[in-house]
N, CA, C and O of each residue as an XYZ file, in Angstrom:
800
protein
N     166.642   -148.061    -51.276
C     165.576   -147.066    -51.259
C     166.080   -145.806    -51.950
O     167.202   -145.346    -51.738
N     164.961   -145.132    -53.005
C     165.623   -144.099    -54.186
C     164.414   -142.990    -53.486
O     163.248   -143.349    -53.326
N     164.882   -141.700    -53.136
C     164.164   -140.769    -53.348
C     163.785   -139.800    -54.058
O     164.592   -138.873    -54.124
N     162.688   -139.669    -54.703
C     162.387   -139.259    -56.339
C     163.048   -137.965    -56.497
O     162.741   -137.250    -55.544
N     163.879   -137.341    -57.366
C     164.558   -135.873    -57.722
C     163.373   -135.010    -58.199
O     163.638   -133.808    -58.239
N     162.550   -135.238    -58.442
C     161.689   -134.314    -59.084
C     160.168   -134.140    -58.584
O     159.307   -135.020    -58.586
N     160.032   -132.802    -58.153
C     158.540   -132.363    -57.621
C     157.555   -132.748    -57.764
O     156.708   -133.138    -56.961
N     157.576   -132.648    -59.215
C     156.304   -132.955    -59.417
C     156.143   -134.903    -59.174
O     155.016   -135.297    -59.473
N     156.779   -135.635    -58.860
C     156.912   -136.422    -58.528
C     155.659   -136.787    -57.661
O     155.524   -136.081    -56.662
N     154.461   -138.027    -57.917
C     153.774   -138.126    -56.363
C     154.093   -139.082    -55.556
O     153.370   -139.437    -54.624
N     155.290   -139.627    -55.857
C     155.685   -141.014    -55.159
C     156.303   -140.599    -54.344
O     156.857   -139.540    -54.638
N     156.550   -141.113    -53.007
C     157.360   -140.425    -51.887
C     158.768   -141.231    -52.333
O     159.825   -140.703    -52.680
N     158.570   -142.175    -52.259
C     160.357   -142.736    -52.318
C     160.275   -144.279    -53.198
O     159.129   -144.728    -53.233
N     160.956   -144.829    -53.652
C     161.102   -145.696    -54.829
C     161.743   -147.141    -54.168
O     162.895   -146.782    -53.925
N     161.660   -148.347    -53.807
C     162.426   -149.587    -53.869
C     162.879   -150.272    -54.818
O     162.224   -150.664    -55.783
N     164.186   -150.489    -54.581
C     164.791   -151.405    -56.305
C     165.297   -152.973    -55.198
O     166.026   -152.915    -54.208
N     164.676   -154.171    -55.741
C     165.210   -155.054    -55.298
C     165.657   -155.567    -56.690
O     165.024   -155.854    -57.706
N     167.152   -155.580    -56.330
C     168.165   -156.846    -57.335
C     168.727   -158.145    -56.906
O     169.528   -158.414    -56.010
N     167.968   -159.050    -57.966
C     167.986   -160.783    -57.918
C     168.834   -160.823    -59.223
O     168.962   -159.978    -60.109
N     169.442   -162.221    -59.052
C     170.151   -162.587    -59.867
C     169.549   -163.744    -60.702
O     169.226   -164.685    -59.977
N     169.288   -163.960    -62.110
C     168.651   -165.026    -62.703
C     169.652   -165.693    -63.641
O     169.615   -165.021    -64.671
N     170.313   -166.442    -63.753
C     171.031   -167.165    -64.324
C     172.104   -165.951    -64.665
O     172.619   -165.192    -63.845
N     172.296   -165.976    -66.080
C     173.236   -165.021    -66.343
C     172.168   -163.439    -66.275
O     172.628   -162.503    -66.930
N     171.326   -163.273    -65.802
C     170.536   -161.963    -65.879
C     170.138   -161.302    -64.666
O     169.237   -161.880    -64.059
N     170.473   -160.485    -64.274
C     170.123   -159.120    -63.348
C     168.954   -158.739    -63.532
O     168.768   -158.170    -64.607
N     167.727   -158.895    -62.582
C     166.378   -158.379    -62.306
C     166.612   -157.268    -61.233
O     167.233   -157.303    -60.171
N     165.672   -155.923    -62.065
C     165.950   -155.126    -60.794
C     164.387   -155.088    -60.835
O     163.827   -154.788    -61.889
N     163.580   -155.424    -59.563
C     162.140   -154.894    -58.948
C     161.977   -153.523    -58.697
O     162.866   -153.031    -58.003
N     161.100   -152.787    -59.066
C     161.182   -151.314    -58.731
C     159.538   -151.154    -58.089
O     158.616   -151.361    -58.878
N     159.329   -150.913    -57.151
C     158.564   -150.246    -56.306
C     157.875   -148.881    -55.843
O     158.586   -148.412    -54.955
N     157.289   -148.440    -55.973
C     156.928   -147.321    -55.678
C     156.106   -146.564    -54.507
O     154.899   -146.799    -54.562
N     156.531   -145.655    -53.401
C     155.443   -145.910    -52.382
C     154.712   -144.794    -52.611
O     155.497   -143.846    -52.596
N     153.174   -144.280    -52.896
C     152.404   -143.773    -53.335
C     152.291   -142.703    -51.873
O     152.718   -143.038    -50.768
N     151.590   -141.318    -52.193
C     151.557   -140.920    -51.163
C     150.566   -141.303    -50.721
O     150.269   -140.446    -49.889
N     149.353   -142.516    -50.716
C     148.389   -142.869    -50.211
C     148.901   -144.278    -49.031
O     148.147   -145.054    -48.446
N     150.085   -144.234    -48.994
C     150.597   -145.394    -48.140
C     151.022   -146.759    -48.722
O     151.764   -147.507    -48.085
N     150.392   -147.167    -50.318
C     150.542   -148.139    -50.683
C     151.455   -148.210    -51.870
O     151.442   -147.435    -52.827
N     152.260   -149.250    -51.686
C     153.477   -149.988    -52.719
C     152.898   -150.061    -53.856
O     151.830   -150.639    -53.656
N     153.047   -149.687    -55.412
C     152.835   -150.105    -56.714
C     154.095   -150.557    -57.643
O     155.032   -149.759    -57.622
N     154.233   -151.529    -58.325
C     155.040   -152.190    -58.808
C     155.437   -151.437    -60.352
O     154.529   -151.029    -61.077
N     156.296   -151.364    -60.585
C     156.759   -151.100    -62.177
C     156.330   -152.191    -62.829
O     156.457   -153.292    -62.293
N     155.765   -152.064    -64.066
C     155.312   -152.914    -64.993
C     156.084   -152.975    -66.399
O     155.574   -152.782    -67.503
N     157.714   -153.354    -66.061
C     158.781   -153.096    -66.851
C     159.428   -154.123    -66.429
O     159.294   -154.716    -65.359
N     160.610   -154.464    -67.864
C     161.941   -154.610    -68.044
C     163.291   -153.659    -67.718
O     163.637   -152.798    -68.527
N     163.743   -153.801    -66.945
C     165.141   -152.814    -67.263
C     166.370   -153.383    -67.609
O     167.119   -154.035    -66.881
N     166.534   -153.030    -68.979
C     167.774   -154.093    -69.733
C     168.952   -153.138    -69.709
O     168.734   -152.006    -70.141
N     170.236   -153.443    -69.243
C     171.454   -152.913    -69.958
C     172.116   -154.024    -70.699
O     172.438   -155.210    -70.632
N     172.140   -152.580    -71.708
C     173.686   -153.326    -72.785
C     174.580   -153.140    -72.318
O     174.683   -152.061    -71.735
N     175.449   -153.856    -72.313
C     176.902   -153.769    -72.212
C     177.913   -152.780    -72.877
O     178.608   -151.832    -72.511
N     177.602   -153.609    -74.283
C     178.455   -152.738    -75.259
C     178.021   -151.327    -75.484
O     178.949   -150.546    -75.692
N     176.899   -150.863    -75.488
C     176.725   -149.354    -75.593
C     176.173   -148.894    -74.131
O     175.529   -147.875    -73.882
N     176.507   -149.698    -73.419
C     176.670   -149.093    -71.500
C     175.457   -148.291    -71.462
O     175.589   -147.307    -70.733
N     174.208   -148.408    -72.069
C     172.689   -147.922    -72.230
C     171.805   -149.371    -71.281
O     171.880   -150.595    -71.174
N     170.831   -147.967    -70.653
C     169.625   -148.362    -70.078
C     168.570   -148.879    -70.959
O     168.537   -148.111    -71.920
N     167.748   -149.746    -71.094
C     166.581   -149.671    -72.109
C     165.279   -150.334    -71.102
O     165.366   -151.195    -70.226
N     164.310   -149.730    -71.496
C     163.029   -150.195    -70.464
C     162.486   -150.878    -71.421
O     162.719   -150.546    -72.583
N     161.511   -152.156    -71.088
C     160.770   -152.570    -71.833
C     159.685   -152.868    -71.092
O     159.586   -152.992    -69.871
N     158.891   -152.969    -71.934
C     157.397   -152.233    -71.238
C     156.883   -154.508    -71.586
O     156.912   -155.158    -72.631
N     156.395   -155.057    -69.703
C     155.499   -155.798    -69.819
C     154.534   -156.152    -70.980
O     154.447   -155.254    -71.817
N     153.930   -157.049    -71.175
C     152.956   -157.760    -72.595
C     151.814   -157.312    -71.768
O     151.744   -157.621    -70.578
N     150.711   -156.429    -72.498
C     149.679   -156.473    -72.189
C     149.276   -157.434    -71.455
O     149.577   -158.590    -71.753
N     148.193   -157.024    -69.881
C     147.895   -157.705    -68.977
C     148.775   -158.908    -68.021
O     148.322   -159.766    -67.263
N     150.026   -158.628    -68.344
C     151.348   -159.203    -67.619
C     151.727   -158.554    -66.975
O     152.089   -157.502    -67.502
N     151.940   -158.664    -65.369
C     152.455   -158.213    -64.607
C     152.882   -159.365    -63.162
O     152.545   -160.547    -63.096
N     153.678   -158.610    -62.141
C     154.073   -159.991    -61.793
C     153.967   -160.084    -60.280
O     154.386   -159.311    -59.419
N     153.481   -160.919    -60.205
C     152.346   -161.499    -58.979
C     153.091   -161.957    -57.870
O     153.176   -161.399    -56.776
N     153.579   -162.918    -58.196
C     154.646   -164.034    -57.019
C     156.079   -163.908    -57.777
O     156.353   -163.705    -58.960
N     156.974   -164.132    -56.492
C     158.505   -164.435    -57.135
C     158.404   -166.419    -58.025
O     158.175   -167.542    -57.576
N     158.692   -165.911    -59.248
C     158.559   -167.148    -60.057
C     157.132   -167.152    -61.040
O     156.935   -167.954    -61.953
N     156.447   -166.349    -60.732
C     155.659   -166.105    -62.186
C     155.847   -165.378    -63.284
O     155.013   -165.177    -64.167
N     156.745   -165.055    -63.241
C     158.020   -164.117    -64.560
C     158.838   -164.658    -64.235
O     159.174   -165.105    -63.139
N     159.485   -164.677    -65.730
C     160.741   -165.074    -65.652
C     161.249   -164.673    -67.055
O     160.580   -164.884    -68.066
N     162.955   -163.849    -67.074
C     162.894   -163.207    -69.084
C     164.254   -164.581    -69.313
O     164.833   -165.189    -68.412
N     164.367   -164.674    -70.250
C     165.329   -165.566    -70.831
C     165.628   -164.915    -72.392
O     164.812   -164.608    -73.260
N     167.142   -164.827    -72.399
C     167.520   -164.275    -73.320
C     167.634   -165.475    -74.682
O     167.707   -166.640    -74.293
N     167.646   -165.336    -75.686
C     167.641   -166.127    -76.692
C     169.193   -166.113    -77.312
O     170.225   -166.235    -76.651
N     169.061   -165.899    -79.030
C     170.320   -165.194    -79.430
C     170.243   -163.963    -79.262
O     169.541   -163.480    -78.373
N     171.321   -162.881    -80.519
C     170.928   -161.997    -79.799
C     169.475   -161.268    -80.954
O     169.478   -160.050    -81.138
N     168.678   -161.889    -81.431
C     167.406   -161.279    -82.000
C     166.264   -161.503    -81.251
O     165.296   -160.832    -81.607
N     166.066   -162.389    -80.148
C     165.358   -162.389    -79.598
C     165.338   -161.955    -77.991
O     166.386   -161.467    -77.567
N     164.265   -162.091    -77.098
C     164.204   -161.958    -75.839
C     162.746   -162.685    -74.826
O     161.750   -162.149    -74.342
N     163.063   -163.596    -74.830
C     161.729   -164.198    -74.434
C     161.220   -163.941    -73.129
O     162.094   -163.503    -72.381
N     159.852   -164.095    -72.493
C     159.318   -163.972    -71.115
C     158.611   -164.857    -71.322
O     157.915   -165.070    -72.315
N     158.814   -165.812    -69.813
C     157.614   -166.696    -69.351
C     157.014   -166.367    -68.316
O     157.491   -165.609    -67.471
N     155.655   -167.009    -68.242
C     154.380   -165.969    -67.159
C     153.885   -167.184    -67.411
O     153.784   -167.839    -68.449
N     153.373   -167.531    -65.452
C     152.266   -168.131    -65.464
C     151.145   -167.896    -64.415
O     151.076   -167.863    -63.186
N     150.361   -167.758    -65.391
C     148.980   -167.584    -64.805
C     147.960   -168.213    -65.095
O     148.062   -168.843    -66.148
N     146.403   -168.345    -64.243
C     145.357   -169.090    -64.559
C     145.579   -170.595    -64.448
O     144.485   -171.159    -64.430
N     146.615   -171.463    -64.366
C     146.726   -172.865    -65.099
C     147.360   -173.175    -66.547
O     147.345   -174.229    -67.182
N     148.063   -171.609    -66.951
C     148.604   -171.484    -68.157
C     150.132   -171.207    -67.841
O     150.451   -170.611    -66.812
N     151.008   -171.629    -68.701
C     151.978   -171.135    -69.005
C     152.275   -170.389    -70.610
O     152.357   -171.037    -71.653
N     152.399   -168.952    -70.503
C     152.776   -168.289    -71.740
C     154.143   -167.901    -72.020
O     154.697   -167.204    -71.170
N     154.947   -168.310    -73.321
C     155.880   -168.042    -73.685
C     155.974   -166.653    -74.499
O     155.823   -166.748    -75.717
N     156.144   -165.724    -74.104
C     156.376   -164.338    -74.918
C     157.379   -164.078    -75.643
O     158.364   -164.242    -74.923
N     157.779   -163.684    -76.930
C     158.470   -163.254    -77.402
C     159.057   -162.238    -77.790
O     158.220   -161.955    -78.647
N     160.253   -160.959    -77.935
C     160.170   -159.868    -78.166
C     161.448   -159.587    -78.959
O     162.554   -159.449    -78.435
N     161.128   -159.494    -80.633
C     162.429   -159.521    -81.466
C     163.432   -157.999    -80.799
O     162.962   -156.915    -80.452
N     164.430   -158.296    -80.800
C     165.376   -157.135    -80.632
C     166.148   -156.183    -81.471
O     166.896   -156.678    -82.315
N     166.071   -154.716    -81.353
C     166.796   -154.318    -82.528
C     168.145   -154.646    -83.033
O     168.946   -155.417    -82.505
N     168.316   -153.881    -84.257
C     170.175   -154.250    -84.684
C     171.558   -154.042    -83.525
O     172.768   -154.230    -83.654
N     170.807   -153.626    -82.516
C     172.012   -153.237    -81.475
C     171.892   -154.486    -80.311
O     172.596   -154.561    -79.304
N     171.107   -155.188    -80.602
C     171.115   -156.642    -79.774
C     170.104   -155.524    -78.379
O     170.385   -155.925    -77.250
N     169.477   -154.779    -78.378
C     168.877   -153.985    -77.221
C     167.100   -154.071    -77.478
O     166.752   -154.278    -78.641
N     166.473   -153.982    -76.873
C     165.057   -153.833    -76.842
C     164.516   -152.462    -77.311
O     163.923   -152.300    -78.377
N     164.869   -151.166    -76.103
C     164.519   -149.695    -76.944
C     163.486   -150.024    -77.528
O     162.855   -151.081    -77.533
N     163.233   -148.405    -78.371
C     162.158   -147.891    -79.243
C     162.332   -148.798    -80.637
O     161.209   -149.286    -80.766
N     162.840   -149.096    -81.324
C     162.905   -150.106    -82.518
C     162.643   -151.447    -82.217
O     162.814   -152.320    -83.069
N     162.326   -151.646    -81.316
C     162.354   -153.635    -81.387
C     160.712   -153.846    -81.415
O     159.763   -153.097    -81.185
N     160.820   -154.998    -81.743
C     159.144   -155.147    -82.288
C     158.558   -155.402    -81.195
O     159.357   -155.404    -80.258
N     157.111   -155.701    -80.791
C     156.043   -155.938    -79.736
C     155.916   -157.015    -79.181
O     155.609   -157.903    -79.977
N     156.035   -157.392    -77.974
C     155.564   -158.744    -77.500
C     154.842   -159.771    -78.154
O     153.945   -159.033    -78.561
N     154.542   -160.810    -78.548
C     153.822   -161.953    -79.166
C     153.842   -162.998    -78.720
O     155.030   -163.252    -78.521
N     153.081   -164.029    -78.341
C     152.917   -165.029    -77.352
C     153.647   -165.749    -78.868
O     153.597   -165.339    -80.028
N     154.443   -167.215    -78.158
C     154.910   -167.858    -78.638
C     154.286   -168.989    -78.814
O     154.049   -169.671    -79.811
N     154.016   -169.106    -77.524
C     153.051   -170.344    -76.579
C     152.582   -170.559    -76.028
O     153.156   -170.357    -74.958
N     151.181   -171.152    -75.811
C     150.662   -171.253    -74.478
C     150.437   -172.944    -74.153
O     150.109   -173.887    -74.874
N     150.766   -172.832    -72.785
C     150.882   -174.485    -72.521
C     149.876   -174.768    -71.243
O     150.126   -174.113    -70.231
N     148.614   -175.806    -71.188
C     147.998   -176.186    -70.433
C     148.844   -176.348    -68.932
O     149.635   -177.284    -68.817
N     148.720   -175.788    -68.269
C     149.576   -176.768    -67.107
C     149.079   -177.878    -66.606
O     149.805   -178.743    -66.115
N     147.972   -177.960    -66.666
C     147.254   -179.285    -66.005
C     147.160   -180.257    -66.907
O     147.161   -181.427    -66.524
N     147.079   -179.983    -68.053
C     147.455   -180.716    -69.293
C     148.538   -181.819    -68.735
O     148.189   -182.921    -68.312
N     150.225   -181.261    -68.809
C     150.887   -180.980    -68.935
C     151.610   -181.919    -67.772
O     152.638   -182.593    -67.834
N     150.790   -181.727    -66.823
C     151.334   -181.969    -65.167
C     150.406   -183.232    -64.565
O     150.696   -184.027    -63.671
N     149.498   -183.159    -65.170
C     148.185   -184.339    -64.547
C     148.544   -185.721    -63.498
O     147.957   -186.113    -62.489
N     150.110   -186.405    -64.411
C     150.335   -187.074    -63.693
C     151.220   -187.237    -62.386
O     151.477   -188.236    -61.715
N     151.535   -186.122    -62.279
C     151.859   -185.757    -60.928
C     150.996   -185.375    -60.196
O     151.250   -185.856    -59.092
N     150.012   -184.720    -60.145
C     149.414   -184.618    -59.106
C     148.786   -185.686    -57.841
O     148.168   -185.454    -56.802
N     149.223   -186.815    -58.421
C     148.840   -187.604    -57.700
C     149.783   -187.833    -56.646
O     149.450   -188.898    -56.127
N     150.850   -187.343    -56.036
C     151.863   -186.965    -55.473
C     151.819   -186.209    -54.586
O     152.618   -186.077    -53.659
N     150.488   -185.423    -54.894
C     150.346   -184.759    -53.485
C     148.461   -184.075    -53.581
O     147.784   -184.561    -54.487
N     147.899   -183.206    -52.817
C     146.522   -183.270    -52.468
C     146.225   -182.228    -53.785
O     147.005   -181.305    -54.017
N     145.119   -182.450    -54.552
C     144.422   -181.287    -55.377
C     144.478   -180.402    -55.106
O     144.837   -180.372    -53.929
N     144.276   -179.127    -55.636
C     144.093   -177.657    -55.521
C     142.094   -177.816    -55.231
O     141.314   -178.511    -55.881
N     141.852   -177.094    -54.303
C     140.384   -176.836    -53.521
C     139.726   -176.398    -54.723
O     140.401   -175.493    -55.213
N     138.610   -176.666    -55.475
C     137.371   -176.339    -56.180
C     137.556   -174.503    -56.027
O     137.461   -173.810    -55.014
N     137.881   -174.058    -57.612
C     138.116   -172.342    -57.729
C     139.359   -172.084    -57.328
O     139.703   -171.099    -57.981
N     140.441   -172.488    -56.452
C     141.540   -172.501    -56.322
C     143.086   -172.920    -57.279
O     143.553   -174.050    -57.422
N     143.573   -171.764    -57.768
C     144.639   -172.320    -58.599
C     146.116   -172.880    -57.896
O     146.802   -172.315    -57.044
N     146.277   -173.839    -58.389
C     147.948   -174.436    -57.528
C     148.858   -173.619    -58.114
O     148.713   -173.155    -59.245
N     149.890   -173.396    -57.333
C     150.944   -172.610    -57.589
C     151.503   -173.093    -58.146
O     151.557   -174.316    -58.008
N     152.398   -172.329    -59.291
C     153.640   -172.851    -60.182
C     154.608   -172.034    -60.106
O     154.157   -170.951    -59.733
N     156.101   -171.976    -60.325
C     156.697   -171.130    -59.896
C     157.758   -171.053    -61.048
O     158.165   -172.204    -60.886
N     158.363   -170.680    -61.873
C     158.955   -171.137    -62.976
C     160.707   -170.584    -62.186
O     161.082   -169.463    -61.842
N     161.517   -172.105    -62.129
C     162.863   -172.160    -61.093
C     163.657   -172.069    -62.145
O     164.776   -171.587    -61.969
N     163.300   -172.465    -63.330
C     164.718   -172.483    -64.408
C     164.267   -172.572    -66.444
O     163.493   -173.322    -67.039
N     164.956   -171.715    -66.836
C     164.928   -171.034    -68.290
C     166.212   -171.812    -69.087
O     167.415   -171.632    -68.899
N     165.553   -172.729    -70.031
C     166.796   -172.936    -70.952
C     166.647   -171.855    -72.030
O     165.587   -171.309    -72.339
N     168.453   -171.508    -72.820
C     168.481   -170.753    -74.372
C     167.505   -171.033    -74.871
O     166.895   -172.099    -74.952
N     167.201   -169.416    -75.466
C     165.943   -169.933    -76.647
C     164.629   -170.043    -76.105
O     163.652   -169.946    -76.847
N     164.478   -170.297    -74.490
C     163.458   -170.587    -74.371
C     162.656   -172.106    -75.211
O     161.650   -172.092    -75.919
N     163.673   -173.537    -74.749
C     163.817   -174.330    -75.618
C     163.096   -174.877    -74.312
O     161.931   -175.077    -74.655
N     163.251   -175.217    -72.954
C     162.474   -176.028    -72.177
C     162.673   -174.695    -70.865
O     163.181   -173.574    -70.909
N     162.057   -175.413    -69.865
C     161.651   -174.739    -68.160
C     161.723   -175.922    -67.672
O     161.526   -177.037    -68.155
N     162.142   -175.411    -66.272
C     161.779   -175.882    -65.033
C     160.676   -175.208    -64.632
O     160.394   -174.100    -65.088
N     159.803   -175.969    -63.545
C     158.963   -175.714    -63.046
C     158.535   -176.347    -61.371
O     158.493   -177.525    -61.018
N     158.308   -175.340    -60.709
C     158.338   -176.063    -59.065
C     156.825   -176.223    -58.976
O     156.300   -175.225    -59.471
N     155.893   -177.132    -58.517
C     154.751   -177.421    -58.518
C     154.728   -177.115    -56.697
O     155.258   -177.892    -55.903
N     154.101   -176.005    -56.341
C     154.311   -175.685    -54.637
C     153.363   -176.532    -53.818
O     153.649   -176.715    -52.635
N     152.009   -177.195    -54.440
C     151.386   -178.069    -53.325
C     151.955   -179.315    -53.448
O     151.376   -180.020    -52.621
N     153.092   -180.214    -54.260
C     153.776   -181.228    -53.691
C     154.936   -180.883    -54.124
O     155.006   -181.475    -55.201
N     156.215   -180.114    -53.938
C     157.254   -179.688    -53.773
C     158.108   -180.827    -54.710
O     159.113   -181.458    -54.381
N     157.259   -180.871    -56.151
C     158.063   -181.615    -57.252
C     158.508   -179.935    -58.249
O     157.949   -178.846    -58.381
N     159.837   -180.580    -58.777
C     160.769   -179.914    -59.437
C     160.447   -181.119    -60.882
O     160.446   -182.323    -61.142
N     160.235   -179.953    -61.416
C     159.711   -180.884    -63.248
C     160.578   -180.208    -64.061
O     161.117   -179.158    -63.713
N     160.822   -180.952    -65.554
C     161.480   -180.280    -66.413
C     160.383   -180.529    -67.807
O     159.979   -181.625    -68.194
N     160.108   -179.401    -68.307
C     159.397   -179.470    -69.367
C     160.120   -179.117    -70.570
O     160.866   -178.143    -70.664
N     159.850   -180.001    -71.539
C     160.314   -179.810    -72.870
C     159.270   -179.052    -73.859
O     158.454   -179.774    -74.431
N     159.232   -177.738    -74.092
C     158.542   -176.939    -74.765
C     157.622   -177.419    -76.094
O     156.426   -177.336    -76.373
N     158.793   -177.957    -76.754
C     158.304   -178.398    -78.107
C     157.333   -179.741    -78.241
O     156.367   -179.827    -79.000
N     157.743   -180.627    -77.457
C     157.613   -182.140    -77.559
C     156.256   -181.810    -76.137
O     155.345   -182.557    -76.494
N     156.020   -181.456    -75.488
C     155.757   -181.202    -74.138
C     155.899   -182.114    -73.084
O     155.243   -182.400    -72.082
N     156.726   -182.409    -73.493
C     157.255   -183.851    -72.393
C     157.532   -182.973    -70.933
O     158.047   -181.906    -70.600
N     156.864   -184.104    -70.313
C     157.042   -183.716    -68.617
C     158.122   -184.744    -67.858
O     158.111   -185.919    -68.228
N     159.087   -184.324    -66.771
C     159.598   -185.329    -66.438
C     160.300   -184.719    -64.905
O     161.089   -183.776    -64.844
N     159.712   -185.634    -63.556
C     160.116   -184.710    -62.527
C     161.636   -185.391    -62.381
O     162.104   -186.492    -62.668
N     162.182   -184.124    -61.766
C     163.799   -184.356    -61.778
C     164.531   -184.298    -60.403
O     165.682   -184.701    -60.235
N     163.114   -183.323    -58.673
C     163.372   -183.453    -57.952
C     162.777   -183.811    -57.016
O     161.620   -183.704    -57.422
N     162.705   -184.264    -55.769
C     161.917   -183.886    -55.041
C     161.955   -183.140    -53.884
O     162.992   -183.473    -53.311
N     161.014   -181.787    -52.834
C     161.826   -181.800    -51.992
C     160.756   -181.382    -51.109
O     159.822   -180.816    -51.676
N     160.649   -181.567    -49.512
C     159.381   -181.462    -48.644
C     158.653   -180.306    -49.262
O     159.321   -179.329    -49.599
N     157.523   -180.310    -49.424
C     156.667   -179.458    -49.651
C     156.653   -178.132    -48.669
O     156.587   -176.991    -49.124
N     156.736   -178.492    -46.991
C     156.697   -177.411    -46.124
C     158.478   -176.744    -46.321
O     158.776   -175.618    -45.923
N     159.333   -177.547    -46.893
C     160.616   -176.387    -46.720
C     160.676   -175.507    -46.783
O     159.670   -175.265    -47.450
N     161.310   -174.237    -46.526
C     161.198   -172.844    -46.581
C     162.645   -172.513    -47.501
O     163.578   -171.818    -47.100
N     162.583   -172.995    -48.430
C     164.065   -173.239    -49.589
C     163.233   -172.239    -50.717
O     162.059   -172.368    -51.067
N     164.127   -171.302    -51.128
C     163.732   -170.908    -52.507
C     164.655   -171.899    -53.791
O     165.830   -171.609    -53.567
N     164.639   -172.395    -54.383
C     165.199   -173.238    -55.348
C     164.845   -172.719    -56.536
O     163.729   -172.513    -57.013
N     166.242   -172.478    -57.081
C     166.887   -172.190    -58.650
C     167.260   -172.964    -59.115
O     167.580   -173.925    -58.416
N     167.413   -173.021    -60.270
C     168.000   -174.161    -61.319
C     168.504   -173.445    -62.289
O     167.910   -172.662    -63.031
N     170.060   -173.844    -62.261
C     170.993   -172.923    -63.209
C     171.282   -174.238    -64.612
O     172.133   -175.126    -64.653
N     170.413   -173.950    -65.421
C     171.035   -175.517    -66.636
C     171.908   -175.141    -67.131
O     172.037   -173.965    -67.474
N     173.259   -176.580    -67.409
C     174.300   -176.551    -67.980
C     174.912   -177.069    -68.858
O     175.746   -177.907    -68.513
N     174.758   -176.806    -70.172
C     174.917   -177.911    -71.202
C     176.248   -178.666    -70.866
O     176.905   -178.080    -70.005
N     176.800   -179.819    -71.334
C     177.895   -180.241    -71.137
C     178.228   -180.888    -72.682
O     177.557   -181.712    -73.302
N     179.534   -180.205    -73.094
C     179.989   -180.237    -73.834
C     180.939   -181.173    -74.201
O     182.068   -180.860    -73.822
N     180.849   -182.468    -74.958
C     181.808   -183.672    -74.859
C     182.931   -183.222    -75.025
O     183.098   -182.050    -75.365
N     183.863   -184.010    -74.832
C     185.359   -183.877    -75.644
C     185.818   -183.881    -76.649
O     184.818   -184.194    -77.295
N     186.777   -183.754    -77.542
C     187.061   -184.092    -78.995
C     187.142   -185.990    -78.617
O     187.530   -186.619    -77.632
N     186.665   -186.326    -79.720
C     187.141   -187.679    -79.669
C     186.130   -188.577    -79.218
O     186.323   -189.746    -79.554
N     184.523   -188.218    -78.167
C     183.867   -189.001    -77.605
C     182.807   -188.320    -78.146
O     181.654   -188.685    -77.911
């Protein structure tokens, strides 16, 4: 809990929750309004390393983040910076080139969808695995794991507690776990390339 330094300030006091996402540090920032109610930052907060700088990056138009697992940023090389968001029955891949300092800042170019992927498309044959989503009701998706590049996802399907791996390009679907639907488990997925030996 941060209490604001400055008067003119109308927020009474500030929450930062920090999660850990693969190799990336999410900090949540919160705000408690003097009307009683919590408002969310609608940001990135990136540090560089090498120039030990803060940089904010400002959400993609009409992106903001709803449930733990409907954002998610995945770093690329270092020219890119991708975000995945899902909403509606969609999954969107965002893109955001980075300046010459490998940082986001005032020089890096604007968000641009990369992709958008049906989920129901996408997922159809799983659902038979567990009960439909109710007429006007969207099923939850939760995005558990980011490959480089933003080359594939994991994805947790919350009304039958399947763990899928989607291949971006190809859109191949393929579930990889399963686990009770009622568990009270948050589940991550850290992917790990494995690198042969010389010789094999």
């Amino acid at each position: 809990m941060l209490l604001p330094d400055d008067d003119n300030d109308d927020s009474l006091c500030y929450r930062v929750d920090i999660k850990n996402w693969d190799q990336t540090v999410c900090a949540r920032v919160y705000a408690l309004q003097a009307a009683g109610s919590w408002t969310k930052a609608g940001y990135i907060l990136e540090l560089d390393l090498a120039s030990e700088r803060f940089f904010i990056i400002d959400l993609p138009e009409r992106v903001e983040f709803e449930y733990d697992g409907n954002l998610a940023p995945c770093r690329g090389d270092n020219s890119f910076l991708y975000l995945f968001h899902v909403k509606g029955g969609k999954l969107t891949v965002w893109l955001q080139r980075m300046n010459d300092h490998g940082g986001a800042g005032s020089n890096a170019g604007e968000w641009v969808p990369r992709d958008t992927i049906s989920l129901l498309e996408t997922r159809g044959h799983l659902l038979e695995q567990g009960p439909e989503p109710e007429d006007g009701e969207e099923a939850a998706v939760s995005v558990v794991g980011v490959g480089d590049n933003a080359e594939f996802v994991f994805l947790e399907l919350e009304e039958t507690g399947a763990i899928v791996y989607m291949h971006l390009k190809s859109r191949k679907v393929k579930k990889v776990y399963q686990r009770h639907p009622y568990d009270d488990i948050v589940i991550r997925v850290h992917p790990v390339i494995r690198v042969p030996d010389e010789g094999t």
